[in-house]
N, C-alpha and C positions, 0 to 999 in steps of 0.2 A: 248237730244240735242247733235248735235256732239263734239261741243266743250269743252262737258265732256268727253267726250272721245279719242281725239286728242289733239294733241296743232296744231298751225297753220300752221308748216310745215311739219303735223305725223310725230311725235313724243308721244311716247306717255306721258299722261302729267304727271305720276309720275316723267318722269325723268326730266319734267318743274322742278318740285316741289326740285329733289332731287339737281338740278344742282343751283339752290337760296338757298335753304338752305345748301351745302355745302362753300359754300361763306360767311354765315353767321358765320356757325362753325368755319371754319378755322379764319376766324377775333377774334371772341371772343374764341379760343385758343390760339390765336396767344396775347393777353392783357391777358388771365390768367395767361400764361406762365411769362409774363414780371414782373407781379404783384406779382408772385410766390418766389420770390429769398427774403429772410426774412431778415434782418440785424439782429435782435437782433439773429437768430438762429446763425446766421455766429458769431457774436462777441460771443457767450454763448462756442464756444468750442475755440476761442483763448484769450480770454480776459474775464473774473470772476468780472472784477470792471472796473470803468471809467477809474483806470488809475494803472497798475502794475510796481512795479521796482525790478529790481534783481541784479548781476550780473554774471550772467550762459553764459555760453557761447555755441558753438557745439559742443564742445570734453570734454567730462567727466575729463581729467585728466588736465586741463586748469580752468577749472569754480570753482567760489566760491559759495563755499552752505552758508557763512557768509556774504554777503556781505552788506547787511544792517545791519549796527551795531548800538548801542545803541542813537551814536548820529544824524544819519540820522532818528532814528525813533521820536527823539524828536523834530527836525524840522518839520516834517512830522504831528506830533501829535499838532502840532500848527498852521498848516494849516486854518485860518479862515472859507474858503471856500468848505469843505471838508464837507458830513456828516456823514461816520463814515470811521475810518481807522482800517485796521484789520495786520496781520504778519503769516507767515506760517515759525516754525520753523524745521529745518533736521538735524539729527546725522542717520547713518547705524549703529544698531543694531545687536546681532545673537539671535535667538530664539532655545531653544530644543526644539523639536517637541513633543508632546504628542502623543501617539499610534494611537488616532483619525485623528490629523492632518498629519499622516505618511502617512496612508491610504488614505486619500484626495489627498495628492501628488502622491500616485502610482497609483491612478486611472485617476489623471490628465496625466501624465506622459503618461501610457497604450493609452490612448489618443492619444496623440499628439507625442508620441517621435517620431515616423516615420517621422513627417516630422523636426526634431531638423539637425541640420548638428550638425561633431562632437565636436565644442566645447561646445554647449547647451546640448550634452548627459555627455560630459563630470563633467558639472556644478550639472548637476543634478547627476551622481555618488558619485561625491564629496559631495553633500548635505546628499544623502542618509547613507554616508558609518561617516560621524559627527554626523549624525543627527540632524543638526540644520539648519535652513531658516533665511533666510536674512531678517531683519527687517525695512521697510522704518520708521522709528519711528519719527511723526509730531506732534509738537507743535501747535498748532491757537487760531485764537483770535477769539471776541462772533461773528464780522459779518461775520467771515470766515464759523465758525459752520454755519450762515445760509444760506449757499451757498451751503452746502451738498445735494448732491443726497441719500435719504434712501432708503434702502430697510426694510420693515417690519417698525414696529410703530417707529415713532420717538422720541426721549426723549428732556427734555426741556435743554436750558443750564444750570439756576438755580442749576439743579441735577450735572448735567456734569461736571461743572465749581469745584465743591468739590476735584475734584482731585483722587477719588474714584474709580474712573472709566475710560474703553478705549472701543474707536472704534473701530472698524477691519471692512476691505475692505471684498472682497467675490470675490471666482475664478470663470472664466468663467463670465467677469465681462457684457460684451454684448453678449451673447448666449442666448437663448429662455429660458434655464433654469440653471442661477448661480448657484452654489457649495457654501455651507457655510463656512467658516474654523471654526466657533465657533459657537453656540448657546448662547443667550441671557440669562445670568444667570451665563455661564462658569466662570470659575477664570484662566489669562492670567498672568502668574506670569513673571517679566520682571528681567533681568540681567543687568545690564546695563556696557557699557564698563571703568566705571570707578571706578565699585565695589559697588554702588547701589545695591538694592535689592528691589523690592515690586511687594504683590501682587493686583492684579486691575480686577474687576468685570467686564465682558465683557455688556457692556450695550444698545448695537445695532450693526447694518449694516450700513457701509455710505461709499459714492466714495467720494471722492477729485473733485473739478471742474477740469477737464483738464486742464485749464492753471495755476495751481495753483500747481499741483501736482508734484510727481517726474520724471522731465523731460529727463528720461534717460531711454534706450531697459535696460530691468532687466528679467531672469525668474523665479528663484526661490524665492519666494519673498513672504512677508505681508505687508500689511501699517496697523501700529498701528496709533491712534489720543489720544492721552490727551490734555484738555486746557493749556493754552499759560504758567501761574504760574508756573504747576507742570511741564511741562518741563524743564521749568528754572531753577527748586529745583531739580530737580532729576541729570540737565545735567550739570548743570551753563555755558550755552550758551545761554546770553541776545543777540546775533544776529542771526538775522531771514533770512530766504532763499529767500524769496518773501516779497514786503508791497502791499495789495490792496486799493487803495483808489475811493467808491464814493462820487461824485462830489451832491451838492446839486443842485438842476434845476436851469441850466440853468450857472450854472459855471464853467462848463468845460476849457474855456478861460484862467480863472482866476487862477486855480489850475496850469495850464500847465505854466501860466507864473510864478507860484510861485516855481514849481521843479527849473524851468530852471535857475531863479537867484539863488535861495538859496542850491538845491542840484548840480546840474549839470556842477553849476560855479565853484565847489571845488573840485568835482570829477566826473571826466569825466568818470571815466570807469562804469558807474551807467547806467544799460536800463533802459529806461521808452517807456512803450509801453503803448500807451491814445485810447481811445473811438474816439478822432480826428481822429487820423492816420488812424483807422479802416473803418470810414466811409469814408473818401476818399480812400482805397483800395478796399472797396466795390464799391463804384461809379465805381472806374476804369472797375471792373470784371462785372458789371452789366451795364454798359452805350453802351457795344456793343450791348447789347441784345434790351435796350430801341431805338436806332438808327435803328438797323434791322427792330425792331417788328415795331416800328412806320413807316417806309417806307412801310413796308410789308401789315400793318395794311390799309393806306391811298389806298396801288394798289389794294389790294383783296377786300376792301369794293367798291372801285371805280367799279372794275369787274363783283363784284358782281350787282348793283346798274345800270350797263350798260346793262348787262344779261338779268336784269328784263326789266329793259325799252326795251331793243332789242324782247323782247318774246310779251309781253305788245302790240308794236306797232306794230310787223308781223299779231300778231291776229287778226287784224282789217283789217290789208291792204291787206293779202291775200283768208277776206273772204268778198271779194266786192261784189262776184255774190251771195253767199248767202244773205248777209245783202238786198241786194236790196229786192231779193224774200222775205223776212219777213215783206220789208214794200207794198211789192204787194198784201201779202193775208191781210193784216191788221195793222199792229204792225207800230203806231207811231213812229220818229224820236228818242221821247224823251223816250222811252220804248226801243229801239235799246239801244241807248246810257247808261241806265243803265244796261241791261243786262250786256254790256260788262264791265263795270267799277265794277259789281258784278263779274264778272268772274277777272278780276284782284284782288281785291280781295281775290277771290278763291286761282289764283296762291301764292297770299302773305300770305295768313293763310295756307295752306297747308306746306307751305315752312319755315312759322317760327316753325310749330308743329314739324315736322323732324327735324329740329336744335336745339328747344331745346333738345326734346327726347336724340340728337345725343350727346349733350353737358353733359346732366345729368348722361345717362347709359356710356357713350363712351367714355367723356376727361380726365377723372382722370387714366383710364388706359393708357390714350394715351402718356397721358403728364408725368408722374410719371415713365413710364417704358425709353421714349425718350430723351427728350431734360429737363426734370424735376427731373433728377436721382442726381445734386447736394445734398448733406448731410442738407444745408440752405433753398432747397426750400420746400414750404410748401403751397400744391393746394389751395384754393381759390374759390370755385364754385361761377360761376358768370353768368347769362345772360343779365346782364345790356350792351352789346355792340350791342348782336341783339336787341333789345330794341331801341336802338339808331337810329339803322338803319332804325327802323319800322317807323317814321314821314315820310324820303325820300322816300321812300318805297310806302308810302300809297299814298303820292303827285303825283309819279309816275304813279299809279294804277288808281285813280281818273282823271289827267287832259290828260293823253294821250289818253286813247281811247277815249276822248269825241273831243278831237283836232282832232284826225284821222279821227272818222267820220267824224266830222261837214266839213271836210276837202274833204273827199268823195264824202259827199253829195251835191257838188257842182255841179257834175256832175247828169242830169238825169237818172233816174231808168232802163230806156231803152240803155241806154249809155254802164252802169254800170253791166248789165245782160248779153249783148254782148258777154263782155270783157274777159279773164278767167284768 
């Protein structure tokens, strides 16, 4: 029949097919996309807890690495509404390097010094020529520990908590393949700058959550971890550099108005940066996209939707003098009539098979390399929007060519055969 082989104004009918389902695609791309932008990923690298306080500021030689002190942590610690509150404590340390970890430095260094300007070669001369590495040495507390990134087996706190033991970060900390500075089992013997001494059993790998960590460009550098006690005894600095506090469901509210009287009334120069604030900067950065996509969303489905019913009704109207001749050798009105609502149809499954195919092999590279490339979004595979489409769609297919004929056939067969 020819109309498997044509559309109605030759054309041929893949590109029926390709130009409905590109309509499709592009809609339910265009709601992945939107769907795509994560909150909790966005808040995971600027905010660790519902609600952080510090006071750091942007220049290194301004900011207080103490500035929650003993008495804001016991307000804090009274918090009703709170369900666990944890403390990230900082002193800079110097490490001597053991021959292994020298070697890790000059292969890091062989690396990358090319691209160092010269006060970063400088830094590392000076490291080299002491031989000792800069220490970010952090105290935490148990809900902080469980906020750690591991690499390799994790150890419980129980264990950890003894004071026995230390973490150490790892170089080349997002590269395809990190650099260890230690082995699990090592002995990290620490000096401390107040005449301390001890040694401590390396007992794993772990990152710091970024918003949590040492907020400063450093390169030469370790982050040791021991719990929150043994820093205390080792440093006797009961103030901490960070408090994280989460909020039990649904009291968010309730916490931010308890910092506000009780800490923030006393002392102003205290950040508090909340899960509140967060998701409204989030809204801000993502309500263009939902404003766009949904305008975008409402014209391309419309387009599309118009397309079909445009192709739908040509098919009929421009195959008058045929239609008539099908009902001259035989073929009923009502056999006309379905053929061609089968033929829509046709156009509408053909057209959703290509859209999805296009959606499942095609949008994740499309969208992921393009307008998907944010740190926070995270694809989504979806075809619930073509889906959507398919009721309007099928309504389309079914009452227009049966309208067009009936519409037709008003006119006699002789009329109609004429005509061209």
């Amino acid at each position: 029949m020819q109309a498997w082989k044509l559309s109605a104004v030759g054309i041929p009918i893949g590109l029926i097919f390709g130009s409905i389902a590109l309509s499709m695609v592009v809609v339910n791309c265009i709601v992945m996309l939107v769907q795509g932008y994560d909150f909790d990923s966005y808040r995971k690298v600027f905010l660790a807890s519902d609600f952080q306080l510090d006071q750091m500021t942007g220049s290194l030689s301004n900011t207080n690495f103490n500035g929650i002190t003993p008495e804001i942590k016991e307000i804090l610690d009274e918090c009703p509404d709170s369900a666990k509150t944890g403390y990230v404590y900082y002193s800079e340390e110097t490490h001597k390097m053991e021959p292994e970890l020298l070697k890790t430095w000059e292969a890091f260094a062989d690396k990358y010094e090319k691209n160092w300007n010269d006060y970063e070669k400088q830094v590392w001369e000076e490291a080299k020529a002491s031989n000792t590495v800069s220490v970010h040495f952090l105290g935490i507390s148990e809900s902080v520990f469980d906020k750690l990134e591991w690499r390799g087996e994790k150890c419980s706190w129980d264990t950890f908590k003894s004071g026995n033991y230390v973490l150490v970060d790892y170089g080349d900390k997002y590269a395809e393949h990190p650099v260890s500075y230690y082995q699990t089992g090592d002995i990290f013997q620490m000096d401390y700058k107040n005449g301390n001494k001890k040694d401590y059993e390396v007992i794993g790998e772990a990152l710091m959550p970024y918003a949590l960590d040492y907020p400063y460009a450093d390169l030469i550098y370790i982050t040791v971890l021991v719990p929150e006690d043994e820093y205390i005894t080792q440093t006797g600095n009961e103030s901490a550099m960070y408090a994280a506090i989460d909020a039990k469901k649904g009291e968010d509210k309730q916490i931010k108005e308890y910092i506000d009287k009780n800490i923030l009334k006393e002392n102003d120069m205290i950040n508090v940066f909340s899960v509140l604030d967060m998701k409204e900067s989030f809204q801000r950065y993502v309500s263009k996209y939902y404003m766009i996509g949904s305008f975008l969303v409402v014209i391309l489905a419309f387009i599309g939707i118009m397309n079909f019913f445009n192709t739908t009704a040509t098919s009929v109207i421009s195959r008058k003098k045929e239609l008539a001749l099908l009902e001259v050798v035989g073929m009923t009105k009502k056999q006309i009539s379905k053929m061609l609502v089968a033929e829509g149809f046709l156009y509408l499954g053909g057209a959703f098979v290509i859209a999805v195919l296009l959606i499942v092999f095609g949008a994740k590279q499309i969208l992921v390399n393009t307008l998907g490339t944010a740190f926070f979004f995270r694809l989504h595979l979806t075809i619930v929007p073509c889906v959507l489409m398919i009721p309007i769609l099928v309504g389309i297919a079914y009452v227009i060519p049966k309208y067009q004929f009936e519409k037709m056939s008003r006119e006699s067969i002789v009329e109609r055969i004429r005509k061209e």
